[in-house]
ZATIMAR-502996 format. One record per residue (C-alpha): residue number from 1; x, y, z. Coordinates in Angstrom, 3 decimals, always signed. Example, Ala and Ser with C-alpha at 12.3 -4.5 7.8 and 13.67 -1.06 7.14 Angstrom:
R    k        xx        yy        zz
R    1   +12.300    -4.500    +7.800
R    2   +13.670    -1.060    +7.140
This chain:
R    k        xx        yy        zz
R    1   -40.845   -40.800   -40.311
R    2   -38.534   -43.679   -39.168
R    3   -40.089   -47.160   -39.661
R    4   -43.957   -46.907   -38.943
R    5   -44.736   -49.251   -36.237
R    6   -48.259   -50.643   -37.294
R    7   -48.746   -51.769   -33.032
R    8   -49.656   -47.951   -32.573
R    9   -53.453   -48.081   -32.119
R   10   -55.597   -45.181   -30.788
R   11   -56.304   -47.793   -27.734
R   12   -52.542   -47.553   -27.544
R   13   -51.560   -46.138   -24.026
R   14   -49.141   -43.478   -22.858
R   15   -47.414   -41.679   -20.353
R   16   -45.426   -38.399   -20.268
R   17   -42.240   -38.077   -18.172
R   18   -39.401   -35.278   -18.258
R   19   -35.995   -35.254   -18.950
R   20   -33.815   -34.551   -15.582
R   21   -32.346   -31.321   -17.943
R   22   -35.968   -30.370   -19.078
R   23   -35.771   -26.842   -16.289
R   24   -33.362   -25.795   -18.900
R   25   -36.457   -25.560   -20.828
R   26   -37.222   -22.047   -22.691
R   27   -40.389   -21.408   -24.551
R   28   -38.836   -18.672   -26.167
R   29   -36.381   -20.581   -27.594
R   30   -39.206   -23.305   -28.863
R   31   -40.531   -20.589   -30.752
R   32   -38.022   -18.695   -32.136
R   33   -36.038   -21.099   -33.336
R   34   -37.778   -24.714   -33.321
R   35   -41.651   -23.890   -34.652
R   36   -40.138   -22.752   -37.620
R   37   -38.474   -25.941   -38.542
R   38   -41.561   -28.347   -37.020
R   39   -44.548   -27.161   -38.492
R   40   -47.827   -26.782   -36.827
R   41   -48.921   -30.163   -36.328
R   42   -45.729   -30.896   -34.384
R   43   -45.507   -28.034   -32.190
R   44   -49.280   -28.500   -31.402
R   45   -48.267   -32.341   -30.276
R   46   -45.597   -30.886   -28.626
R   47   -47.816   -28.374   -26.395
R   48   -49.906   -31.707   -26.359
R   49   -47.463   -33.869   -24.679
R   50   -46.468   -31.203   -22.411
R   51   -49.818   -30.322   -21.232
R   52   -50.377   -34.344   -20.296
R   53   -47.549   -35.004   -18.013
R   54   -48.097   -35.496   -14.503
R   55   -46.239   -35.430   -11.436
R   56   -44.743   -38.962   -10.106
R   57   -45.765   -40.779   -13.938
R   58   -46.541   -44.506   -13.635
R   59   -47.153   -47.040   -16.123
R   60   -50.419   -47.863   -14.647
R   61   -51.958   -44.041   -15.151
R   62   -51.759   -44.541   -18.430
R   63   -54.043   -42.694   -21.179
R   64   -54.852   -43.940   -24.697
R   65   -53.744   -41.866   -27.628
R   66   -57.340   -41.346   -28.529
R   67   -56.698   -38.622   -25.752
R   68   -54.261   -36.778   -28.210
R   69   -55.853   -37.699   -31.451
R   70   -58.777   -35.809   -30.510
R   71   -57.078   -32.941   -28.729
R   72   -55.219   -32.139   -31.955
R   73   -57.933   -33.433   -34.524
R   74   -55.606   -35.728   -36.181
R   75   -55.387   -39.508   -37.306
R   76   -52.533   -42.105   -36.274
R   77   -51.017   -41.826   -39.218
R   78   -50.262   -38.364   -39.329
R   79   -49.865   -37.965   -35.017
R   80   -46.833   -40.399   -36.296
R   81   -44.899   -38.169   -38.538
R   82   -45.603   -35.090   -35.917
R   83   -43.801   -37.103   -33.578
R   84   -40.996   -38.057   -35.613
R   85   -40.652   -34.583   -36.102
R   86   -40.142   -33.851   -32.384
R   87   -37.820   -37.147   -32.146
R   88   -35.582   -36.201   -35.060
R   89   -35.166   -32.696   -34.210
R   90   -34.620   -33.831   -30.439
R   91   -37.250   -32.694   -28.322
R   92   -38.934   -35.957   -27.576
R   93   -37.409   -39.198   -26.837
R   94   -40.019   -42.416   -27.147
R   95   -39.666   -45.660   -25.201
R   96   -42.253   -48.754   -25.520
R   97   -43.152   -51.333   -23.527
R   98   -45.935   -54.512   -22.664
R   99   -47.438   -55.175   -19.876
R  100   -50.915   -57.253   -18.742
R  101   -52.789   -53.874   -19.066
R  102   -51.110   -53.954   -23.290
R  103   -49.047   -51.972   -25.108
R  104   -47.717   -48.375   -23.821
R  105   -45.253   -45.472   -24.817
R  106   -43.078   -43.366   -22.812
R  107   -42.316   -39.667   -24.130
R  108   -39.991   -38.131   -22.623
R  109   -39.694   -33.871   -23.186
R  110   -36.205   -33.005   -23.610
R  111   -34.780   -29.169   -23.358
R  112   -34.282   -27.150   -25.936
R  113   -31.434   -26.170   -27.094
R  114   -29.797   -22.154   -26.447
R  115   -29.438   -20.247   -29.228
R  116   -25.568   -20.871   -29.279
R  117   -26.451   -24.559   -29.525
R  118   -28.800   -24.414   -31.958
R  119   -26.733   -22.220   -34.408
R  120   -23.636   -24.285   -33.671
R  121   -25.794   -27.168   -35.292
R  122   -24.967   -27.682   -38.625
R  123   -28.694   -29.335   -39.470
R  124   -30.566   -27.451   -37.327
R  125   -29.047   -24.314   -38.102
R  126   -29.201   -24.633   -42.289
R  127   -33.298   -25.956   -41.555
R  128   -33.763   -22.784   -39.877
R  129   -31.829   -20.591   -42.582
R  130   -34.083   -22.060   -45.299
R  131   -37.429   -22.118   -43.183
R  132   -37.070   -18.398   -42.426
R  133   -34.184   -16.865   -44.893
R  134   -31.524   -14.900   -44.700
R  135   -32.804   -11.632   -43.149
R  136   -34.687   -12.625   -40.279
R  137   -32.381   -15.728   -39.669
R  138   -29.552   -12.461   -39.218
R  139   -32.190   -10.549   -36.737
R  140   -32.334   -13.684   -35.183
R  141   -29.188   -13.937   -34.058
R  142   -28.768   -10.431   -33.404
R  143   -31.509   -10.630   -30.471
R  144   -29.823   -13.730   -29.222
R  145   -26.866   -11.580   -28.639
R  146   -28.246    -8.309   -28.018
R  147   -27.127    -8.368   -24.680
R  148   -23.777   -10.345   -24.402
R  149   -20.227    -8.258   -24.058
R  150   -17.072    -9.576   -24.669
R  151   -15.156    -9.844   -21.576
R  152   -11.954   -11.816   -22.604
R  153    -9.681    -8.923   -22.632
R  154   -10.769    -7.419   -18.728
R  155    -9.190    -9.010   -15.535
R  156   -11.510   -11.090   -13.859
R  157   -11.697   -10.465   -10.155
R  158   -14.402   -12.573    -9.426
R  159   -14.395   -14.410    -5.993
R  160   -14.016   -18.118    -5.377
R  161   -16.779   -20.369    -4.070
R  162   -14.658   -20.594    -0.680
R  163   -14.087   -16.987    -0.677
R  164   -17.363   -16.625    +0.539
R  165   -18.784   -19.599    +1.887
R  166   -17.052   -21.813    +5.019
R  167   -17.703   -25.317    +4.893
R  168   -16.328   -27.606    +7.368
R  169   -13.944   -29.805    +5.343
R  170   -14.728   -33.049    +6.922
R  171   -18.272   -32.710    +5.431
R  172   -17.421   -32.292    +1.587
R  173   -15.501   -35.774    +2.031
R  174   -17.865   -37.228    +3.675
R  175   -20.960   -36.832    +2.244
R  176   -24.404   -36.847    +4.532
R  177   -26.524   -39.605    +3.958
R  178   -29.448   -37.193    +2.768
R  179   -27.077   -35.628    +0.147
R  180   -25.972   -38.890    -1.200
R  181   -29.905   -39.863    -1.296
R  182   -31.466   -37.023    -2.860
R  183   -29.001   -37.705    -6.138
R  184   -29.885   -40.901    -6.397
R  185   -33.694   -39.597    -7.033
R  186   -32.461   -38.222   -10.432
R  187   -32.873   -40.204   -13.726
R  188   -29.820   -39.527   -15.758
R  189   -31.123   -39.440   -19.138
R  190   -29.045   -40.167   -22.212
R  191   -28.196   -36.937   -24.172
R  192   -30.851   -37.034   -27.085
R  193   -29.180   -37.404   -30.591
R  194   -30.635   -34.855   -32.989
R  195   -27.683   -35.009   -34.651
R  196   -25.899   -37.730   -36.773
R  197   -23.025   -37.366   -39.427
R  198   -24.532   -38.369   -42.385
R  199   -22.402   -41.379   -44.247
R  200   -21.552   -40.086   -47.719
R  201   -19.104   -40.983   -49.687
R  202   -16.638   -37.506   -49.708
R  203   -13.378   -37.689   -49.718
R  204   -12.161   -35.372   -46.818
R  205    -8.371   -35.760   -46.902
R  206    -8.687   -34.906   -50.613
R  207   -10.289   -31.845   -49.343
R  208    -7.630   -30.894   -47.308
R  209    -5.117   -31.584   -50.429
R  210    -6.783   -29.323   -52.697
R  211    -6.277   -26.891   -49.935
R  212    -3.213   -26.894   -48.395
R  213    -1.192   -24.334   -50.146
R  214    -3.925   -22.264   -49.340
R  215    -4.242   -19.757   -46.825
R  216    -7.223   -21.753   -44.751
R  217    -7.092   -22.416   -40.882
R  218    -7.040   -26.721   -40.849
R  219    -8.241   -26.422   -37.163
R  220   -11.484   -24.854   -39.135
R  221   -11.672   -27.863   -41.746
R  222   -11.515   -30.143   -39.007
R  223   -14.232   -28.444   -36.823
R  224   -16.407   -28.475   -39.760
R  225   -16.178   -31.388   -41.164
R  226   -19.860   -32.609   -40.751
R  227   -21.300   -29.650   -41.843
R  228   -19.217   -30.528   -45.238
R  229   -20.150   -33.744   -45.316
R  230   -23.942   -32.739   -45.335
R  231   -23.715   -29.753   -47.555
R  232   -22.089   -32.897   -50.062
R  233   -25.317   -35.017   -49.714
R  234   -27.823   -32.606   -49.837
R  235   -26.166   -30.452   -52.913
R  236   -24.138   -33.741   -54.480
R  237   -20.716   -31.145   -54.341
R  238   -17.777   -32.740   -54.869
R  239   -14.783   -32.116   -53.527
R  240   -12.303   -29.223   -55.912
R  241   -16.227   -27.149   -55.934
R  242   -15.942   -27.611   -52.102
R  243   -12.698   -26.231   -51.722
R  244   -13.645   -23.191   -54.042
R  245   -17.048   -22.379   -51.816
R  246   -14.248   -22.764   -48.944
R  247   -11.896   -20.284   -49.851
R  248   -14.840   -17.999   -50.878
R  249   -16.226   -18.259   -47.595
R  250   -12.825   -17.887   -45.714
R  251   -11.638   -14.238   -44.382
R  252    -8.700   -12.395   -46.203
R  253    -7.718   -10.920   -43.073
R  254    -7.560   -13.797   -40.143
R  255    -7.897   -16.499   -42.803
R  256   -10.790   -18.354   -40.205
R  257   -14.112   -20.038   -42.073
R  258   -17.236   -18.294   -41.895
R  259   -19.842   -20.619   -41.577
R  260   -22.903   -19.261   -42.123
R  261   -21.026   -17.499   -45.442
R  262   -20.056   -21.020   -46.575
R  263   -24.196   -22.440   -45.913
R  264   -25.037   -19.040   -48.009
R  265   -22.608   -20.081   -50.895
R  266   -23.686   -23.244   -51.136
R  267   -27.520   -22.694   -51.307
R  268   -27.015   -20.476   -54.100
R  269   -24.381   -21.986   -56.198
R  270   -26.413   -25.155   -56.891
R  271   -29.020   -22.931   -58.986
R  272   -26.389   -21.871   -61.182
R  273   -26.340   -23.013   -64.267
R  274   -22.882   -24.560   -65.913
R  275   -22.161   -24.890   -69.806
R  276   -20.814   -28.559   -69.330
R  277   -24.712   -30.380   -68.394
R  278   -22.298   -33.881   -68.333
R  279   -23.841   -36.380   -65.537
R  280   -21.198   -35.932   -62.287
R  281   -20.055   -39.727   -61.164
R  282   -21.367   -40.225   -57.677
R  283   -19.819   -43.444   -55.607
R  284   -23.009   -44.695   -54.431
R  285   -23.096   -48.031   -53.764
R  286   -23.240   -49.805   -57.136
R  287   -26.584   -51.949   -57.437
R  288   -26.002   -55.709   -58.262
R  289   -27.163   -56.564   -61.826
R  290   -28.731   -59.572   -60.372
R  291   -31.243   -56.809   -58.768
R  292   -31.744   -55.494   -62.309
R  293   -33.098   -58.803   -63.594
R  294   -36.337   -58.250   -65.126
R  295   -36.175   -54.432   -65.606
R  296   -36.329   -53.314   -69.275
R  297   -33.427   -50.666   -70.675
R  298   -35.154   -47.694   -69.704
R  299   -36.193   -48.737   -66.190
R  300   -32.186   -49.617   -65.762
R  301   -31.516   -46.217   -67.519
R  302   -33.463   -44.554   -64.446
R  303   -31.930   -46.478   -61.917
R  304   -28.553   -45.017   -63.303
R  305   -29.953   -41.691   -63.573
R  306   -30.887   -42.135   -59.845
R  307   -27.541   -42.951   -58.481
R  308   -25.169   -40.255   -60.492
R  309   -27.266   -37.135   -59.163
R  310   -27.339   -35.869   -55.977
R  311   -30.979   -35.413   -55.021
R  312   -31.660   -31.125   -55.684
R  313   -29.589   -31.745   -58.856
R  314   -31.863   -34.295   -60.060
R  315   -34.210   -32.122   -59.148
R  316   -33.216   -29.507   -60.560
R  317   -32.467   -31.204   -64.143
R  318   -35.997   -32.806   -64.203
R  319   -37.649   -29.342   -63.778
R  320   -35.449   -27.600   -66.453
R  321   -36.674   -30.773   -68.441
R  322   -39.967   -29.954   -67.905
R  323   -39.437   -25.833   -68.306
R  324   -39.773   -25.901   -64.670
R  325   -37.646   -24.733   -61.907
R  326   -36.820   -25.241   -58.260
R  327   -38.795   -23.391   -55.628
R  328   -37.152   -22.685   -52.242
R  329   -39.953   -24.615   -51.017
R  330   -38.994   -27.533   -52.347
R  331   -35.326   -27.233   -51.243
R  332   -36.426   -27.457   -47.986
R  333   -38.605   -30.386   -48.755
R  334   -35.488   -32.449   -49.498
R  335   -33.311   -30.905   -47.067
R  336   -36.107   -32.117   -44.327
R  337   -36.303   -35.363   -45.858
R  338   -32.509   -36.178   -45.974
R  339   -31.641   -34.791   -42.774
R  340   -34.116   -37.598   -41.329
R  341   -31.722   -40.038   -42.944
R  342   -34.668   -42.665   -43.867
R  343   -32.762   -43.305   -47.383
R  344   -30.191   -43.083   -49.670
R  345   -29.411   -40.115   -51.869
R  346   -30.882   -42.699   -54.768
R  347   -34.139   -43.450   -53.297
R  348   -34.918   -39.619   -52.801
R  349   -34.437   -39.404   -56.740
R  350   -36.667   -42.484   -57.173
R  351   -39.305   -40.341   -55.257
R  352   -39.418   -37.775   -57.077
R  353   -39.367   -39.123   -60.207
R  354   -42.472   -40.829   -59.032
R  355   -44.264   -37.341   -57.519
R  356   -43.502   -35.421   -60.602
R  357   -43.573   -38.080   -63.131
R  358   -45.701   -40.823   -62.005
R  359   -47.999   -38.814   -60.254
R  360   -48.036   -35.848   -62.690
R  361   -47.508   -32.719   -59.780
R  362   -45.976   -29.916   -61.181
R  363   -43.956   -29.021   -58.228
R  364   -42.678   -31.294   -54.939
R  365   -45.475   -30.520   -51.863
R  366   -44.743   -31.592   -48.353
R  367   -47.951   -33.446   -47.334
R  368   -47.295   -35.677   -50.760
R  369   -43.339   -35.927   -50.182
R  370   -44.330   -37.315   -46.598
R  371   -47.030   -39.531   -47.270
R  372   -44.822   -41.490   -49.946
R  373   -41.460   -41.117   -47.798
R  374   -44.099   -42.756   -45.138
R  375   -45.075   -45.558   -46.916
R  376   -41.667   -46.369   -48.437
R  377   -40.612   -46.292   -45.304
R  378   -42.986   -48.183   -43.797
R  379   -42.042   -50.925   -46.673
R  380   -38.291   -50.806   -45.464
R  381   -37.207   -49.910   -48.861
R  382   -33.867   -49.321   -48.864
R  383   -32.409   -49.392   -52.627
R  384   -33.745   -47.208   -56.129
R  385   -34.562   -50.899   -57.324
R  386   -37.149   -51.763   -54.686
R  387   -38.822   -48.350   -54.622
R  388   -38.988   -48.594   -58.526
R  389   -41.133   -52.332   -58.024
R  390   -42.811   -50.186   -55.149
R  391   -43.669   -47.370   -58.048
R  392   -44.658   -50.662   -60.953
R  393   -46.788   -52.532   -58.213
R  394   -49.018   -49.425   -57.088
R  395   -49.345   -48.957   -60.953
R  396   -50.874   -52.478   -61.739
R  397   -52.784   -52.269   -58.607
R  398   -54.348   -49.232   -59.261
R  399   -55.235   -50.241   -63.359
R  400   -56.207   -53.663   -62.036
R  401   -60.262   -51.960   -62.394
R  402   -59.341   -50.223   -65.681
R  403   -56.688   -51.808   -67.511
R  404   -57.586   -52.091   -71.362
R  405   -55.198   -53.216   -73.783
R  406   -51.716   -54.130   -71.699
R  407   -51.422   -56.517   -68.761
R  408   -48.251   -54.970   -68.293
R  409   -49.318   -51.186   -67.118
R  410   -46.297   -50.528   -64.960
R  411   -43.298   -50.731   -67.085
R  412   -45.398   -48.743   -69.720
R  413   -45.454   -46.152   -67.631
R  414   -41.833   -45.966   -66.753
R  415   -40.855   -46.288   -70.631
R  416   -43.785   -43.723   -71.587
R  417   -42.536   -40.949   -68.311
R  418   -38.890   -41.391   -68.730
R  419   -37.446   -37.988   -69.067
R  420   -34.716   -37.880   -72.032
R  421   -31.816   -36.742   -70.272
R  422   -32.734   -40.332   -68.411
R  423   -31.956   -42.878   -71.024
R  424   -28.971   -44.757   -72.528
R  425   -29.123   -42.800   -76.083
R  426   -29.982   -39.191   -75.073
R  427   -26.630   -37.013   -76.255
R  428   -26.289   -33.362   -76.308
R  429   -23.474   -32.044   -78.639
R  430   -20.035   -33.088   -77.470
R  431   -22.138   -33.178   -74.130
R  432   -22.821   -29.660   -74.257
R  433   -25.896   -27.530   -73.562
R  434   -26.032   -25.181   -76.893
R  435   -25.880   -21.452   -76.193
R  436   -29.520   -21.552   -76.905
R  437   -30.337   -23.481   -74.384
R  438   -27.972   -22.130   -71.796
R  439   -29.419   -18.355   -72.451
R  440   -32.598   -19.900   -72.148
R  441   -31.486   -21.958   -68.675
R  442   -29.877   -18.397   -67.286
R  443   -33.181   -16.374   -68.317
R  444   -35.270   -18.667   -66.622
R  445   -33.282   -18.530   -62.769
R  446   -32.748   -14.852   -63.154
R  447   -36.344   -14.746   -62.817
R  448   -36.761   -17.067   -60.453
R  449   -34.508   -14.901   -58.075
R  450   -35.911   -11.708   -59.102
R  451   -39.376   -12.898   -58.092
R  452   -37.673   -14.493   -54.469
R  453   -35.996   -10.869   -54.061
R  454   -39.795    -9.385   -54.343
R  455   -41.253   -11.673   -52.431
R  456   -38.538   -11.806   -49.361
C-alpha cells in the first residue's frame, strides 16, 4: 500500500514481462514459504500475472486490467493492495508509462527466493514465523535441509572445468561474434529490493557498550544489525533490554547468536508484564508546537501518547485499558504494516487509536487496518498531527446529516474516547501499577497463552 495512484483505471493497460533470473523460479518455494505471508488475494494475482505473460511482450499487445479484475473478482482498489503485496515482498516489480494508445504498466515476475535466502531475511523470515508459528516454521526448515550434508571437513577432489573440456585458447579471448550477440539479448534487471533497513532511532554503538565485557561474538552484532534495528521498531526495545534478549539468545559454548532464538525472545517478552507501567521516552522526531495550534489538551495529550510508545506497546496498553489483550493476529497486523514502511511508528498508534477507539472494534482486523492504512496513505499523511485532522474531518463529515447539539463533533470525540493512561493528569501511585492490578495484568496473559498453547 505505497501511495495509491488514482491514474489506475480498469481501462488501464498492461503487459507482463520476466525477470532475466525468473528460471530460478520454484513453485514450491512460492508456496511454502511466500503464500503464507501474501494472503490469498495476492497469490491469486500472482498466478494471475503469471498466467498473462506472453512470449516477445510489446507495449502495443497490451490488455486492460478489466482482464484481471474479473479473473480474480476483485475491484481496483483492492487489486492495488494485492499488488503491493507482491512488490513489497519482492516478487513483482511495476513500471508505468504513456503513450498515444494511454496509460500502461509493466509487471515484471521476479524469482523467488531459496529457502536459505528467505530465512537469512530478517523481515521475511520473522513474517513467516508469526504467519505459521513456531512448530511448523521448525518443520519447515527441516525439509529445506533434509537432504544437505556437510562437506567442509572431506577433501574435495573435484575436477576443474579444463580438466575435462579443451578449448582452443585463442577463442576464450576472442570472443565469436554470435557469443558476444546472444548476451546482449538479455535484460539485466535491477535486483528487486524487498528489503530496506528501517530508520529508527537505536543507538547501536551503545549496544555494543553494554556488551563488550561480555562473552558475545561482535562479528555477530555486526551481521545482525538490521534485524536489531527492526525488532526495536516493531517491539519499541531499547537498547540495555536488547542486550539482555542478546545474551539470552547467545550460546554458552561457542558464544555465536542464535537468531531465530533471539526473534523467539523477543516476540514473547513484549507480552510480559513489568511492575514499573512508566511511559518509555522514544526519540521520535519531536512535532513542532506550531503543528499543535488549534488542538485542545487532550488531543495534544494523544499526540504525546502516540510518539513515546512503540506501536504493539501502545497496543498492548490500550487493550489492558480496555480489559482486552493482544491476539497473535494482531501482532502480525502491525508487523505487516510496519515492515511496508508507509509511516512512522506514531502514525501506526494514531491508527489504532482510531480502529479501536474511534471506530469502536474490539480487536485490530486486517481488511479494516488496510483500508485506513490505504486511505492515509493515499492522503500522504506523514505525521500523528495530520492523521489526527484526518480522524476530526471524517468525524464532522460523517455527523454533517445528524449532528444535534455541537458544531464541533470531532474534538468531542477525541476528549470523550481518550483512554486515561492518555492524558496530562492520569497518575498511578509513585507511577506504579498496584499489586492488584499487576496480579490481575499476569492472570489475564497466562490465559491468553494457555489458550494459544491449545490452539497451536
Amino acid at each position: 500500500m505505497a501511495d495509491y495512484n488514482s491514474s489506475l483505471t480498469p481501462q488501464t493497460g498492461f503487459i507482463v514481462c520476466l525477470s532475466n533470473q525468473f528460471s530460478t523460479f520454484s513453485e514450491d518455494n512460492l508456496i511454502d514459504f511466500y503464500q503464507p505471508i501474501l494472503g490469498s488475494q495476492a497469490l491469486g494475482l500472482f498466478y494471475a500475472l503469471k498466467a498473462s505473460s506472453t512470449k516477445h511482450p510489446l507495449l502495443t499487445k497490451r490488455q486492460a486490467h478489466t482482464h484481471l479484475l474479473a479473473r480474480l473478482n476483485i475491484d481496483v482498489q483492492a487489486f492495488y493492495q494485492a499488488r503491493v503485496r507482491l512488490e513489497a515482498i519482492g516478487l513483482v516489480r511495476s513500471f508505468e508509462t504513456s503513450d498515444q494508445i494511454g496509460d500502461v504498466v509493466v509487471y515484471e515476475l521476479q524469482p523467488t527466493l531459496t529457502p536459505q535466502q528467505f530465512i537469512q531475511d530478517d523481515l521475511l523470515s520473522v513474517l513467516l514465523l508469526e504467519a505459521i508459528g513456531e512448530q511448523n516454521y521448525e518443520q519447515l526448515v527441516a525439509d529445506s535441509t533434509a537432504y544437505q550434508f556437510d562437506v567442509h571437513s572431506l577433501t574435495n577432489v573435484t575436477k576443474s572445468f579444463f580438466d575435462s573440456y579443451h578449448i582452443n585458447q585463442t577463442e576464450v579471448t576472442k570472443l565469436p561474434d554470435m557469443i558476444r550477440e546472444s548476451r546482449q539479448k538479455f535484460v539485466v534487471s535491477e535486483p528487486s529490493e524487498h528489503s530496506h533497513l528501517l530508520t529508527s532511532d537505536f543507538d547501536f554503538q551503545l549496544l555494543v557498550q553494554l556488551l563488550q565485557s561480555q562473552p558475545i561474538n561482535r562479528d555477530d552484532l555486526t551481521a545482525n544489525r538490521q534485524l536489531i534495528e527492526n525488532e526495536h521498531l516493531i517491539y519499541g526495545i531499547d537498547e540495555p533490554q536488547m542486550a539482555r534478549l542478546l545474551m539470552q539468545a547467545t550460546s554458552l559454548t561457542d558464544n555465536r547468536l542464535d537468531k531465530n532464538q533471539l526473534k523467539h525472545l523477543i516476540s514473547a517478552s513484549y507480552q510480559q508484564v513489568t511492575d514499573n507501567v512508566e511511559q518509555p521516552e522514544k526519540n521520535e522526531q519531536s512535532i513542532k508546537q506550531a503543528d499543535l495550534k488549534g488542538l485542545s489538551t487532550n488531543e495534544q495529550a494523544l499526540i504525546k501518547a502516540c510518539q513515546s510508545y512503540a506501536p504493539i506497546e501502545f497496543l498492548q496498553t490500550l487493550m489492558v485499558q480496555k480489559n482486552g489483550f493482544v491476539t497473535s493476529g494482531e501482532e502480525y497486523i502491525l508487523r505487516d504494516l510496519i515492515s511496508r514502511k508507509l509511516f512512522a511508528p506514531s502514525v501506526v498508534n494514531m491508527l489504532i487509536y482510531y480502529v479501536l477507539q474511534e471506530r469502536g472494534q474490539a480487536t485490530l482486523t486486517k481488511n479494516l487496518v488496510d483500508t485506513v492504512a490505504n486511505s492515509w496513505s493515499q492522503a500522504k499523511l506523514t505525521t500523528p498531527v495530520q492523521a489526527l485532522n484526518q480522524i476530526k474531518e471524517r468525524s464532522q463529515r460523517k455527523s454533517t446529516t445528524r449532528r444535534t447539539s455541537t458544531s464541533n463533533y470531532g474534538h468531542r470525540q477525541v476528549k470523550e474516547k481518550l483512554p486515561d493512561w492518555a492524558k496530562d493528569d492520569y497518575q498511578t501511585a509513585d507511577d506504579k501499577a498496584t499489586p492488584a492490578q499487576i496480579a490481575k495484568l499476569k492472570a489475564q496473559i497466562k490465559q491468553q497463552r494457555e489458550q494459544q498453547s491449545k490452539e497451536g
